[in-house]
N, CA, C and O atoms as a DFTB+ gen file, in Angstrom:
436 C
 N C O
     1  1      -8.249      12.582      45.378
     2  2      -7.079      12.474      46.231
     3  2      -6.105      13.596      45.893
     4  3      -5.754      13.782      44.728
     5  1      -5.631      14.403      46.982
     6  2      -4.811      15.328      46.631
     7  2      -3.347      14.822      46.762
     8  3      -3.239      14.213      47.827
     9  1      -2.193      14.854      46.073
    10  2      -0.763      14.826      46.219
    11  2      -0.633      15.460      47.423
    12  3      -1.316      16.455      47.664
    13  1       0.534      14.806      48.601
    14  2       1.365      15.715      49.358
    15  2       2.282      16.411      48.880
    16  3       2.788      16.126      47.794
    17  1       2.640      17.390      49.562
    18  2       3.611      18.566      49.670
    19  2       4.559      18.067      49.938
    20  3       4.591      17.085      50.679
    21  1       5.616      18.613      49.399
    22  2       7.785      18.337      49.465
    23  2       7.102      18.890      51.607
    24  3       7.139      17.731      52.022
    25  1       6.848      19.340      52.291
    26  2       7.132      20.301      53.007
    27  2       5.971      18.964      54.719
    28  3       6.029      18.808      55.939
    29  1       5.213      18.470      53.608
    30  2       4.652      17.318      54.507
    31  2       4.952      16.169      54.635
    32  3       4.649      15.328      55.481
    33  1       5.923      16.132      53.260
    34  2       7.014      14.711      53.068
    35  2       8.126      15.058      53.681
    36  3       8.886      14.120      53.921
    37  1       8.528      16.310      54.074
    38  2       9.683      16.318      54.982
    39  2       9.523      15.787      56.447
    40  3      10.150      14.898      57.024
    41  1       8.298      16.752      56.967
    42  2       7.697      16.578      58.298
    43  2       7.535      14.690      58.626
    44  3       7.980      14.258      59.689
    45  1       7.066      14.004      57.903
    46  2       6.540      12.735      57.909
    47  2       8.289      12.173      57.804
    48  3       8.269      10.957      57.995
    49  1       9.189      12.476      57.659
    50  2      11.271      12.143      57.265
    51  2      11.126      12.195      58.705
    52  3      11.247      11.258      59.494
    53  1      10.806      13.611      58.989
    54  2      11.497      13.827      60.330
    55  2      10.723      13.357      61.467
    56  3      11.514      13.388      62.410
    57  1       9.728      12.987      61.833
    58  2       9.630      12.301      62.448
    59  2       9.620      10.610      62.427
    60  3       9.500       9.853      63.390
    61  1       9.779      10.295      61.071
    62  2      10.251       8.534      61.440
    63  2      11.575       8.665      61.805
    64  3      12.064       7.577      62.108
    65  1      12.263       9.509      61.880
    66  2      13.860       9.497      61.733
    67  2      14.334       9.605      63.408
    68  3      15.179       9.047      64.107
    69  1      13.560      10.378      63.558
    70  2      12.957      10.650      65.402
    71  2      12.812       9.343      66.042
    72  3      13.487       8.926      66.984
    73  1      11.940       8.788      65.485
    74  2      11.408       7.776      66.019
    75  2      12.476       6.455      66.152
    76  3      12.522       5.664      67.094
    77  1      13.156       6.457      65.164
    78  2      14.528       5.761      64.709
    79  2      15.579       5.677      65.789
    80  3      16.080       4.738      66.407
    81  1      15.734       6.969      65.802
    82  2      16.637       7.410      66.281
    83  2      16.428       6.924      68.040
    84  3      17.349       6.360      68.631
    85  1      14.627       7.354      68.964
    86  2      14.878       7.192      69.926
    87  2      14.661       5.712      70.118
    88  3      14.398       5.426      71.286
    89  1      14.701       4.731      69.307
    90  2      14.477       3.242      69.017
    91  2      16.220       2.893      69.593
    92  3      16.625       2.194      70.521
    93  1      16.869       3.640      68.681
    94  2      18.436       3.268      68.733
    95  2      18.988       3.357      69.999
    96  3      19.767       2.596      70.572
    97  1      18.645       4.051      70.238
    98  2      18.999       4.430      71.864
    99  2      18.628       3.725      73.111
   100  3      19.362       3.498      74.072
   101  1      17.293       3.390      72.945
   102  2      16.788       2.017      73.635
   103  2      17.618       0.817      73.610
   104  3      18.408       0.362      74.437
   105  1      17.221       0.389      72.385
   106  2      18.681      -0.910      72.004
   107  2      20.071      -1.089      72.952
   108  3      20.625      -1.863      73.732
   109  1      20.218       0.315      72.238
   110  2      21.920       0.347      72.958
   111  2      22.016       0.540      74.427
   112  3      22.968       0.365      75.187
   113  1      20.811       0.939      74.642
   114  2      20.997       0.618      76.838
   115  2      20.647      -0.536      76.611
   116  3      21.581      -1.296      76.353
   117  1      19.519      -1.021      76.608
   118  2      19.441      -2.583      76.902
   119  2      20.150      -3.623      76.642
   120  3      20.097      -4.675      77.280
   121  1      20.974      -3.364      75.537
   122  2      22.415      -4.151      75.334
   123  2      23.537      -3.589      76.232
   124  3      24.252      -4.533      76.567
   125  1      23.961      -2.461      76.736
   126  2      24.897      -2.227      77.357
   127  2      24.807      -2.766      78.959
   128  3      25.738      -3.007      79.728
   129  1      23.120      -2.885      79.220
   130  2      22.395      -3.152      80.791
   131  2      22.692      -4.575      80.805
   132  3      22.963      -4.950      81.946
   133  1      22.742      -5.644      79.792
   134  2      23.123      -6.754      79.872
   135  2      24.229      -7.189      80.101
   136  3      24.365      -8.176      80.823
   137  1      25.407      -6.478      79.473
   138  2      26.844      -6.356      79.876
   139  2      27.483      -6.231      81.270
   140  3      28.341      -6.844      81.903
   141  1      26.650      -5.117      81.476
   142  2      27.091      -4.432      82.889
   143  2      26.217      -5.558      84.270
   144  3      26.636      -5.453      85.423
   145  1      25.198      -6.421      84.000
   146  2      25.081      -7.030      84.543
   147  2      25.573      -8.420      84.834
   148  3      25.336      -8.970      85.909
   149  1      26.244      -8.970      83.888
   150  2      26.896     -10.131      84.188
   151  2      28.486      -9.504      84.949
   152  3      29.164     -10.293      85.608
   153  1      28.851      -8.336      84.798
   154  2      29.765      -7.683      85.440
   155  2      29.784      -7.583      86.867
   156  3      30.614      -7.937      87.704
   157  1      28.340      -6.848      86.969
   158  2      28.326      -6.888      88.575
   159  2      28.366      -8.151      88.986
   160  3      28.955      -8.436      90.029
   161  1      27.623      -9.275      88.075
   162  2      27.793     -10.497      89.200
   163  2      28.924     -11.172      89.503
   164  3      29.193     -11.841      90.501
   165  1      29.582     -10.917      88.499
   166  2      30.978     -11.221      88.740
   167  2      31.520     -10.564      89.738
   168  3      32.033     -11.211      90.651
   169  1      31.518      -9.714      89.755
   170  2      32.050      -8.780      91.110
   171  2      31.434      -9.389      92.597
   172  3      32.074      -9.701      93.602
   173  1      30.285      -9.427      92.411
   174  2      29.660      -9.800      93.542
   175  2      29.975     -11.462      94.285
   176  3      29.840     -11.898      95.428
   177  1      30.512     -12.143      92.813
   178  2      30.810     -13.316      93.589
   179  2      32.356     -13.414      93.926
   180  3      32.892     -14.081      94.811
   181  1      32.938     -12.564      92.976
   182  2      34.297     -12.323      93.424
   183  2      34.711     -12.429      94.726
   184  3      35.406     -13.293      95.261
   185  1      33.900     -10.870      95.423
   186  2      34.129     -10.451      97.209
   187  2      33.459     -11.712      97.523
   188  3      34.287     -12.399      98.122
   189  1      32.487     -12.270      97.419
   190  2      31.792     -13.199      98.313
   191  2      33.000     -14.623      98.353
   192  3      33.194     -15.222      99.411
   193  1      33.708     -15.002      97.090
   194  2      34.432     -15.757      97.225
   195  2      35.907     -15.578      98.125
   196  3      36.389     -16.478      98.814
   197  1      36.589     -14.001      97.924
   198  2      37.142     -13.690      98.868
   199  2      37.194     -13.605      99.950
   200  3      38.260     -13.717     100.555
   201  1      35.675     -13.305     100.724
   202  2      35.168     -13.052     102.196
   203  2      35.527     -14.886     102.651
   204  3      36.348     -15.322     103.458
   205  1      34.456     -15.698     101.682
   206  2      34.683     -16.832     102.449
   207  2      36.325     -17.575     102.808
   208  3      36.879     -18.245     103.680
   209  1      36.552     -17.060     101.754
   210  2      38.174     -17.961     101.896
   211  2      38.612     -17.252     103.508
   212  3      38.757     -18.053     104.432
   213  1      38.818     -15.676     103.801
   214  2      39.194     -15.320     104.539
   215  2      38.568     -15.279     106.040
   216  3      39.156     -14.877     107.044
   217  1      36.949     -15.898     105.949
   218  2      36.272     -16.089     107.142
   219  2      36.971     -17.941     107.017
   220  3      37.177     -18.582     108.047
   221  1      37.081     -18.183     106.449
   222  2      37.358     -20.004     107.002
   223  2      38.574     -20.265     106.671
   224  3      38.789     -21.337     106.104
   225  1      39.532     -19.469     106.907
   226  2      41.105     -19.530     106.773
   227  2      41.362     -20.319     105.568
   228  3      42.582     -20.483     105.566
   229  1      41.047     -20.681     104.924
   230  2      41.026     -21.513     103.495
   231  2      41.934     -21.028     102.315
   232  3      41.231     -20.570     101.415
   233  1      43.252     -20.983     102.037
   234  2      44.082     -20.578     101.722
   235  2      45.100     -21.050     100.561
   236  3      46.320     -20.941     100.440
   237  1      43.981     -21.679      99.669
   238  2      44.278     -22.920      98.621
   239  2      44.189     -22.348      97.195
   240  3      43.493     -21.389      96.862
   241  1      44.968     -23.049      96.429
   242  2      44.657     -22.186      94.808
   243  2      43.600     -23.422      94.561
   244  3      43.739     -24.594      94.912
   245  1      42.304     -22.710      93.726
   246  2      41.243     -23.588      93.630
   247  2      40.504     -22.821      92.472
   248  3      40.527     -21.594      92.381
   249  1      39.921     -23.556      91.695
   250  2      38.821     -23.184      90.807
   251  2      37.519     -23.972      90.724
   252  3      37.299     -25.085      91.203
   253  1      36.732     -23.223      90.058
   254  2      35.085     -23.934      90.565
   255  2      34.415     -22.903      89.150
   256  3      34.943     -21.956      88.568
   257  1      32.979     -23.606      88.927
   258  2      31.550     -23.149      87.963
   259  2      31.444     -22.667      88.779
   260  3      32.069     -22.902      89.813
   261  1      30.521     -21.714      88.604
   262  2      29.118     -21.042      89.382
   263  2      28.514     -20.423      88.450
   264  3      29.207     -19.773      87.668
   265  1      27.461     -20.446      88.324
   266  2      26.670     -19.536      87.629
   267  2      27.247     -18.820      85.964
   268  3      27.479     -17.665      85.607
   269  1      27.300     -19.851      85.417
   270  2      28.065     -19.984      84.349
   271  2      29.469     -19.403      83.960
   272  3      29.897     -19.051      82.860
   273  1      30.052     -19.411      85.195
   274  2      31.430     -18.336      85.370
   275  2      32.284     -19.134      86.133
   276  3      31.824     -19.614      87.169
   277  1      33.474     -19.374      85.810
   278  2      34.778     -19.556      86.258
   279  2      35.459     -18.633      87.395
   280  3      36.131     -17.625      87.177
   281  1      35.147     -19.183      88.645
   282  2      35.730     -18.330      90.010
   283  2      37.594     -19.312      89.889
   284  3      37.797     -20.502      89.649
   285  1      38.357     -18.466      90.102
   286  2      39.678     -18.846      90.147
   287  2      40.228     -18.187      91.691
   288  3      40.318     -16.982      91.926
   289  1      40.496     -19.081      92.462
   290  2      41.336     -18.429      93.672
   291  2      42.388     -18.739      93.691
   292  3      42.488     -19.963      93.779
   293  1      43.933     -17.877      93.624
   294  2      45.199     -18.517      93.761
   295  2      45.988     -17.765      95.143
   296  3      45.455     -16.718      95.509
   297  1      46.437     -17.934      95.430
   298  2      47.815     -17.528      96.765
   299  2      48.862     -17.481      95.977
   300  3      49.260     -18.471      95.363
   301  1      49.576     -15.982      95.894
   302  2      51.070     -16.013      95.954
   303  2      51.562     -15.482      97.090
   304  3      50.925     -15.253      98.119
   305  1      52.856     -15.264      96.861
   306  2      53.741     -14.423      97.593
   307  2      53.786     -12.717      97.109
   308  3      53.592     -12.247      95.988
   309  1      54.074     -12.104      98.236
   310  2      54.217     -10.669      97.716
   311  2      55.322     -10.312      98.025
   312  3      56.196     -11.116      98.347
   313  1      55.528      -8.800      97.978
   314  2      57.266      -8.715      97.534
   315  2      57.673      -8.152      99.437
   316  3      58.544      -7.332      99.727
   317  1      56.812      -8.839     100.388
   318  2      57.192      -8.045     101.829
   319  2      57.060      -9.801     102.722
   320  3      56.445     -10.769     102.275
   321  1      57.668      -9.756     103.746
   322  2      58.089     -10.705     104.213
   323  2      56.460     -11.408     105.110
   324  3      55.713     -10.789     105.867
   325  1      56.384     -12.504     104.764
   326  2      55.072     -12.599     106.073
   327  2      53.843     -12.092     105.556
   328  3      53.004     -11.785     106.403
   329  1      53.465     -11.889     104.001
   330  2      52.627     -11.250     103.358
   331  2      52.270     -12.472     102.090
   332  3      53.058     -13.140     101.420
   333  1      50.949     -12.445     102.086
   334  2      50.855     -13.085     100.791
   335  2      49.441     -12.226     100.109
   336  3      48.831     -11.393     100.780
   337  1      49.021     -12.609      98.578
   338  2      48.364     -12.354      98.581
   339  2      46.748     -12.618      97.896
   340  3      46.780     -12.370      96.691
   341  1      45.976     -12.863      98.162
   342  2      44.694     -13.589      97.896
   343  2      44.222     -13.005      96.755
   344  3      43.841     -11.850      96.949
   345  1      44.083     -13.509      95.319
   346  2      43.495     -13.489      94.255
   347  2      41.964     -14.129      93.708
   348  3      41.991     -15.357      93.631
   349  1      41.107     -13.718      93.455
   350  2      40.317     -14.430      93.257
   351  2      39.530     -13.699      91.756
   352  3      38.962     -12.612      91.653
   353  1      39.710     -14.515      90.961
   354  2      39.048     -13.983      89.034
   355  2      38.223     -14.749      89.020
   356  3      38.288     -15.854      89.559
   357  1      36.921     -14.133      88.156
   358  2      36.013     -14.592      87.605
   359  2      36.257     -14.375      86.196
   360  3      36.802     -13.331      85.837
   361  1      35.799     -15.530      85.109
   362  2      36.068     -15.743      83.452
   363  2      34.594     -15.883      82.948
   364  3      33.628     -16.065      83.689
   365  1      34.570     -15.818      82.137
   366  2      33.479     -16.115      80.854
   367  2      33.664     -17.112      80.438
   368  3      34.806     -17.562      80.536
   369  1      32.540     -17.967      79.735
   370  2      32.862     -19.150      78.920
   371  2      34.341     -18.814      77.810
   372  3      35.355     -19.510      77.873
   373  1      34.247     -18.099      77.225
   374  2      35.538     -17.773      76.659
   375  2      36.821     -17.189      77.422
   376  3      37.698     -16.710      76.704
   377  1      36.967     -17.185      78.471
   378  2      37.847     -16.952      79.400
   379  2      38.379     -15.957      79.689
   380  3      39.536     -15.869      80.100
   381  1      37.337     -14.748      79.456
   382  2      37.932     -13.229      79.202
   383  2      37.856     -13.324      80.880
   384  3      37.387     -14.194      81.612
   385  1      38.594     -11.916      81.195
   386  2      38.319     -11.933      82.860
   387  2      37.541     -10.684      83.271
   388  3      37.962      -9.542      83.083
   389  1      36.337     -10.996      83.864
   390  2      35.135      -9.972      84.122
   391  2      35.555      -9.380      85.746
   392  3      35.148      -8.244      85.989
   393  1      36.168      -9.936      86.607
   394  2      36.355      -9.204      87.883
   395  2      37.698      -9.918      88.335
   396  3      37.931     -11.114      88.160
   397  1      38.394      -9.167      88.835
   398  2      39.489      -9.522      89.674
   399  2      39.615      -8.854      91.246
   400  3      39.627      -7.624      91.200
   401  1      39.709      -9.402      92.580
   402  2      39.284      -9.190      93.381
   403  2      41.057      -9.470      94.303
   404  3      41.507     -10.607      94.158
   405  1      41.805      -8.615      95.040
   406  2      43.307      -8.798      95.279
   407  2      42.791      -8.511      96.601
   408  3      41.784      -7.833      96.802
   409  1      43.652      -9.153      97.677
   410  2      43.407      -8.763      99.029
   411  2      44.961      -9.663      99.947
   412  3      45.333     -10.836      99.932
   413  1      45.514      -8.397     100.663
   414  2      46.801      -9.083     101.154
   415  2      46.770      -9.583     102.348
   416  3      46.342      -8.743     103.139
   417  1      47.097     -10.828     102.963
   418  2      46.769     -11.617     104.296
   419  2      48.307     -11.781     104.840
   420  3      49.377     -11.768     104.231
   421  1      48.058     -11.906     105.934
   422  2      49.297     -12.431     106.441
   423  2      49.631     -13.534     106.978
   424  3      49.017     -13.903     107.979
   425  1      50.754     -14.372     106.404
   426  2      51.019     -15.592     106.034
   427  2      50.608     -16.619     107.563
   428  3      50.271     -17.803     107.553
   429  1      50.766     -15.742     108.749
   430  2      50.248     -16.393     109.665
   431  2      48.906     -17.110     110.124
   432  3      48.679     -18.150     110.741
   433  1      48.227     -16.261     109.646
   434  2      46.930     -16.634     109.851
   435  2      46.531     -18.000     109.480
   436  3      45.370     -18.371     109.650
């Protein structure tokens, strides 16, 4: 059996380190792709919760589950006469807020 070389023990560093390295990088998208997807859905149910309120004149402060997320719709007032305006947040089990969705109606409708 012959000993390796300082120069084949480097080569054999540098590529596990390579290999490491493009490991790490994998990880960290597939953890960041998980993030960004409970994001979009939040978003997505956000508008969808907005659309409906504003297709069925429905104009109520209300909260509801869905899909393991806290949809919050409230109505205030805005600072112009005959204006209000439609809020609708989505939360996390811990109640961080993943989408907020603002849209101004007029009080007539």
């Amino acid at each position: 059996m012959s000993a390796s070389t300082l120069l084949e023990t480097l080569i054999a560093m540098v590529i596990v380190m390579g290999t490491f390295g493009v490991g790490m990088m994998i990880y960290t998208n597939v953890v960041q792709r998980g993030q960004n997807a409970s994001v979009v859905k939040a978003h997505v149910m956000v508008k969808d919760a907005a659309a409906d309120a504003l297709m069925h004149k429905r104009f109520l402060d209300e909260s509801w589950n869905a899909d393991g997320l806290m949809i919050r719709k409230t109505i205030r007032e805005s600072r112009w006469t005959g204006v209000k305006v439609l809020e609708v947040s989505a939360l996390d089990e811990s109640q961080k807020s993943l989408a907020t969705y603002k849209v101004l109606i007029h009080a007539n409708r």
